[in-house]
C-alpha positions in Angstrom: 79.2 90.2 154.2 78.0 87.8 151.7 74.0 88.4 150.2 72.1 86.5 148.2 69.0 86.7 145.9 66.2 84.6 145.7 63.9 85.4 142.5 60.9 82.6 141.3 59.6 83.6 138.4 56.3 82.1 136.9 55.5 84.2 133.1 57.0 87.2 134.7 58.1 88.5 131.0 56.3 92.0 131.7 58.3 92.8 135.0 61.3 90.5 135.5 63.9 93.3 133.9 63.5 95.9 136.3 63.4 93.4 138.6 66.5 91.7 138.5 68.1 95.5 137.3 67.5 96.6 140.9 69.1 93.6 142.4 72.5 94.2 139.7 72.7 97.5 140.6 72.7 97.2 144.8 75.7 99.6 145.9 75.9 96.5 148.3 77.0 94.0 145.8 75.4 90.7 145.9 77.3 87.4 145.7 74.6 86.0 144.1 71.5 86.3 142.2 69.3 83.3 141.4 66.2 82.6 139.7 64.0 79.5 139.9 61.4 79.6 137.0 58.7 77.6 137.6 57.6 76.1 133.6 56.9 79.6 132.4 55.5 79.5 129.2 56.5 83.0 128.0 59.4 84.9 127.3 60.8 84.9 130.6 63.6 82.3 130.4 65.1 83.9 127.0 65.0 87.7 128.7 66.8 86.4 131.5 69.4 84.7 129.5 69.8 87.4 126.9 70.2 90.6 129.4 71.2 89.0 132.5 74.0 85.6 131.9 75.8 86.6 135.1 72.3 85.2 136.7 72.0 81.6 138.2 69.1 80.7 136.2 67.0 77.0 136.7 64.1 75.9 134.8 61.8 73.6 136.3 59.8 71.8 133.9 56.6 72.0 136.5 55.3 74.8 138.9 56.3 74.2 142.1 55.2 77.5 143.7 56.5 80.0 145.7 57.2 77.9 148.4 59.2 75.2 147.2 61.1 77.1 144.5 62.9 79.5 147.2 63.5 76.6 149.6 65.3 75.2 146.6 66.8 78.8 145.4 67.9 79.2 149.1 69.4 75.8 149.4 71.9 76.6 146.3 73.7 79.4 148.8 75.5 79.8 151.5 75.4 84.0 152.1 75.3 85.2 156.1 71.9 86.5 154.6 69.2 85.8 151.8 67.2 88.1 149.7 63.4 87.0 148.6 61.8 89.3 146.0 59.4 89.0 143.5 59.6 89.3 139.7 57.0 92.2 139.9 58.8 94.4 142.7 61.9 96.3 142.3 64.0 98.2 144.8 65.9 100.9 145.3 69.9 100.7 144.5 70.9 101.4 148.3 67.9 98.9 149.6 70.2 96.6 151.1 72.7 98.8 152.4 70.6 100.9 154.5 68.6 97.1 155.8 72.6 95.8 157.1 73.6 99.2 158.4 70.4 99.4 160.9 71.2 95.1 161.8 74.8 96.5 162.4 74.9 95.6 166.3 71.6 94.6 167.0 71.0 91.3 168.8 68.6 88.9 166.9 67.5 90.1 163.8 66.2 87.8 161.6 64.4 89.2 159.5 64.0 92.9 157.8 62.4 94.9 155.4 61.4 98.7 154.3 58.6 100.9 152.7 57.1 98.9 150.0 55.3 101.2 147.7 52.5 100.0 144.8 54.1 100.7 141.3 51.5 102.7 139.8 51.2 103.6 136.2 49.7 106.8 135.7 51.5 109.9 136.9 50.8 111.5 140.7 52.6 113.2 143.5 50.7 110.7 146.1 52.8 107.3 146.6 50.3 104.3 147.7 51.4 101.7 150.4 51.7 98.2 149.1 53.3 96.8 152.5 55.2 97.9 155.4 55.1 94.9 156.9 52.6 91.7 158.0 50.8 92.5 160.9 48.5 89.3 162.9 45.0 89.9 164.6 43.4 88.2 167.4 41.4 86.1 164.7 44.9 84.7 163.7 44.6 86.4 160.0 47.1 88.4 158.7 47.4 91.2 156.0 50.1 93.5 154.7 50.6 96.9 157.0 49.8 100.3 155.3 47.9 98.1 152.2 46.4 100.2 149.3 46.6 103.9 151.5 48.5 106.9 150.9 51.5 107.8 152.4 51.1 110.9 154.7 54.5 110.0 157.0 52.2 107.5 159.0 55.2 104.9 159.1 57.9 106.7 158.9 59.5 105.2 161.9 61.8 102.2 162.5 59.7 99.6 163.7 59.4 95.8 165.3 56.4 94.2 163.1 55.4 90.7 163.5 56.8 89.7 160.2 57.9 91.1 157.0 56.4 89.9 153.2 58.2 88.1 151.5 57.8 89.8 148.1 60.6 91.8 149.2 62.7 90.7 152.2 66.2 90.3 153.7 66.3 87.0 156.1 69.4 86.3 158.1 70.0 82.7 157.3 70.9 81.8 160.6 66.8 82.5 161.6 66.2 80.4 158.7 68.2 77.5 159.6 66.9 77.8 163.2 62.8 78.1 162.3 63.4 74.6 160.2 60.8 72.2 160.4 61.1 69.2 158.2 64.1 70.8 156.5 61.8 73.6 154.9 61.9 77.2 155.5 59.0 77.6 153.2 56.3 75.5 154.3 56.5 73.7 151.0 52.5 71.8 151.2 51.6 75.4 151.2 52.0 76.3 147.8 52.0 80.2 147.9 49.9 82.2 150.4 51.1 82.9 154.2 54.0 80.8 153.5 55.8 84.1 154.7 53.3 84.2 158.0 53.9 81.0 159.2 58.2 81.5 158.8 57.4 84.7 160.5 55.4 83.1 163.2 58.1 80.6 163.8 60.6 83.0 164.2 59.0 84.8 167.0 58.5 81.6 168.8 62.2 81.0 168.5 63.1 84.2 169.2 64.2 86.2 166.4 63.0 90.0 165.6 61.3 91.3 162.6 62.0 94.8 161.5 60.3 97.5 159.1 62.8 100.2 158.3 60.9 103.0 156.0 64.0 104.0 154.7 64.6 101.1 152.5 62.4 101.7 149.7 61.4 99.3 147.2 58.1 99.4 144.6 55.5 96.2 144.0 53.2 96.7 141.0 51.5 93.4 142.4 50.3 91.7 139.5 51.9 88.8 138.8 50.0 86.3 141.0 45.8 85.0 141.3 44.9 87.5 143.9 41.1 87.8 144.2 40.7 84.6 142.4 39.4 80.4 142.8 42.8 79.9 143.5 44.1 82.2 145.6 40.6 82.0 148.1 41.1 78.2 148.5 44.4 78.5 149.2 44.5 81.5 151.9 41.5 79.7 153.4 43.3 76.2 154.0 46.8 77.7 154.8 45.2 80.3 157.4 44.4 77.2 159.2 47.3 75.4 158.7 49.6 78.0 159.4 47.9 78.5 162.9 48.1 74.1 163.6 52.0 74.7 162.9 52.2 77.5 165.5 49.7 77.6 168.2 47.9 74.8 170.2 44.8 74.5 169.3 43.2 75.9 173.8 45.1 79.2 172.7 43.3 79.6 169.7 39.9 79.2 171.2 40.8 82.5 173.7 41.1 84.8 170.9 38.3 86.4 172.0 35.2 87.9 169.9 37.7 88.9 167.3 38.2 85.3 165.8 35.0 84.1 166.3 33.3 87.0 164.4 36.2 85.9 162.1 34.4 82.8 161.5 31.2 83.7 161.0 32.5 86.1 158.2 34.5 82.9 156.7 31.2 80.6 156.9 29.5 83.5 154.9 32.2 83.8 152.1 31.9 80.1 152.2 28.5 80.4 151.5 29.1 82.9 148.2 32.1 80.5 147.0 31.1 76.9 148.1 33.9 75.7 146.4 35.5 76.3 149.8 33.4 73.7 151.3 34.8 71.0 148.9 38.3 71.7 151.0 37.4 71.4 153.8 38.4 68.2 154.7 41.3 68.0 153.2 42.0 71.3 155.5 40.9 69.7 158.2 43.4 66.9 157.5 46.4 68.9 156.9 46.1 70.3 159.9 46.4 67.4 162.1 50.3 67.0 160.1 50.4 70.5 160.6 50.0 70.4 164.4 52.4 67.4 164.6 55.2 69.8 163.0 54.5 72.2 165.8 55.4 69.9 168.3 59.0 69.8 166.7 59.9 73.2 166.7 60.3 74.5 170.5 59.1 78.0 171.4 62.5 79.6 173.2 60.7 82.9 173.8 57.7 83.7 175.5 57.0 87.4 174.5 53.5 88.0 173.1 52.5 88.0 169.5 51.4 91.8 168.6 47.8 90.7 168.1 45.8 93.6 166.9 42.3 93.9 167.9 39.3 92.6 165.7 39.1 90.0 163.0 41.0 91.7 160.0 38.8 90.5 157.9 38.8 91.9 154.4 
């Protein structure tokens, strides 16, 4: 069964060696590895030549982000299935092997993923959760599954999740060619930020099932990204809404109950503490009107309910 690897790397010099060491050394070989480096300005691009030439490497002379520089590493393969993971996450030699022996059989599965733990520095017995898959909430926000708690054996189960991040994930490419809208699988206006989400959204409404499976093990020291800062606010706040325009019509939205109306309230106040977000909002606003047009061309082919969890998820 052919694999492939997907890795965009953006100044990843710190991390990108155990990275792409994890994917060399699958016992389920891959057919291919690639890298899509978007203008880093660091050492990145001579590491990867120097320890790794059996890598498909490209250098982009811009940053196209996360979104665009998969669709474009995914595009450059044909494999039955595709492998996203990011320069700062590693995983474990028999990572794929255990993900295609559970799909073995199964009807469906598009997408799957394991127990992604936070690389920590210092030493300690107790192993924190970085993800164990996305999970959505009746305010339409989503977060990573078991994010920054201890693992006590609380997911130790196989389990159908709403979607799977894509910092490490294995996506059948036959989902991927089937959730298409506009010829992207990343929604490419996105940037970076719930660009994972929304292909995870899309392939529930067409159909396809996302599974966790804890014995896949993989490590995410999660530091090579803007999390917490300008950038990364404005753009989880605009691609929450567009991600919901691409997927849901706008009456179902208003019945989420309390949980996403208390959910913006608490947006409105963190606009209020950043009002930076305020300068966005229009162009939100008009990005979701092309967002709800794209909607319209992907049919829903299955009915069964989103797993909304109760509340706002608000963090």
């Amino acid at each position: 069964m052919k694999i492939s690897a997907v890795v965009v790397t953006w100044n990843s010099e710190r991390d990108i060696s155990a990275c792409l060491a994890s994917l060399v050394h699958q016992t389920h070989k891959l057919d291919l590895i690639i890298v899509i480096d978007n203008a880093s300005n660091d050492n990145t691009f001579d590491i990867i030549n120097k320890k790794f030439p059996q890598i498909k490497l490209v250098q982009k002379d811009l940053n196209l982000g996360f979104a665009t520089a998969n669709n474009i590493g995914i595009g450059m393969s044909d494999s039955e299935w595709v492998l996203t993971l990011n320069p700062d996450a590693r995983i474990e030699p028999d990572w794929i092997e255990v993900l295609l022996k559970f799909a073995q059989g199964k009807e469906r599965i598009g997408t799957l993923g394991g127990m992604l733990y936070r690389e920590q520095t210092a030493k300690t017995d107790e192993r924190i959760i970085d993800t164990v898959g996305i999970e959505i909430f009746n305010s339409r926000r989503v977060r990573d599954r078991g994010f920054g708690v201890i693992d006590t054996g609380q997911f130790a189960i196989n389990e159908r999740v709403f979607g799977i991040c894509a910092a490490a994930c294995l996506y059948r490419r036959e989902m991927l060619d089937d959730t298409m809208i506009d010829g992207e699988v990343f929604a490419e206006n996105f940037f970076s930020y719930y660009e994972d989400a929304d292909l995870a959204w899309r392939g529930w409404r067409r159909g396809w099932k996302a599974w966790y499976v804890p014995s896949a093990i993989g490590w995410h020291r999660r530091g090579g990204s803007d999390v917490g800062s300008r950038f990364s606010r404005v753009l989880t706040h605009r691609n929450r809404y567009w991600m919901i325009a691409r997927n849901e019509p706008l009456w179902r939205m208003l019945f989420g109950g309390f949980g996403f109306y208390w959910h913006e309230v608490l947006i409105f106040l963190r606009m209020l503490r950043y009002p930076y977000l305020f300068g966005i909002a229009v162009r939100t606003f008009l990005g979701a009107g092309k967002a709800a047009r794209q909607r319209e061309s992907l049919e829903d082919s299955d009915a069964t309910p989103l797993p909304f969890r109760r509340g706002s998820g608000f963090q």
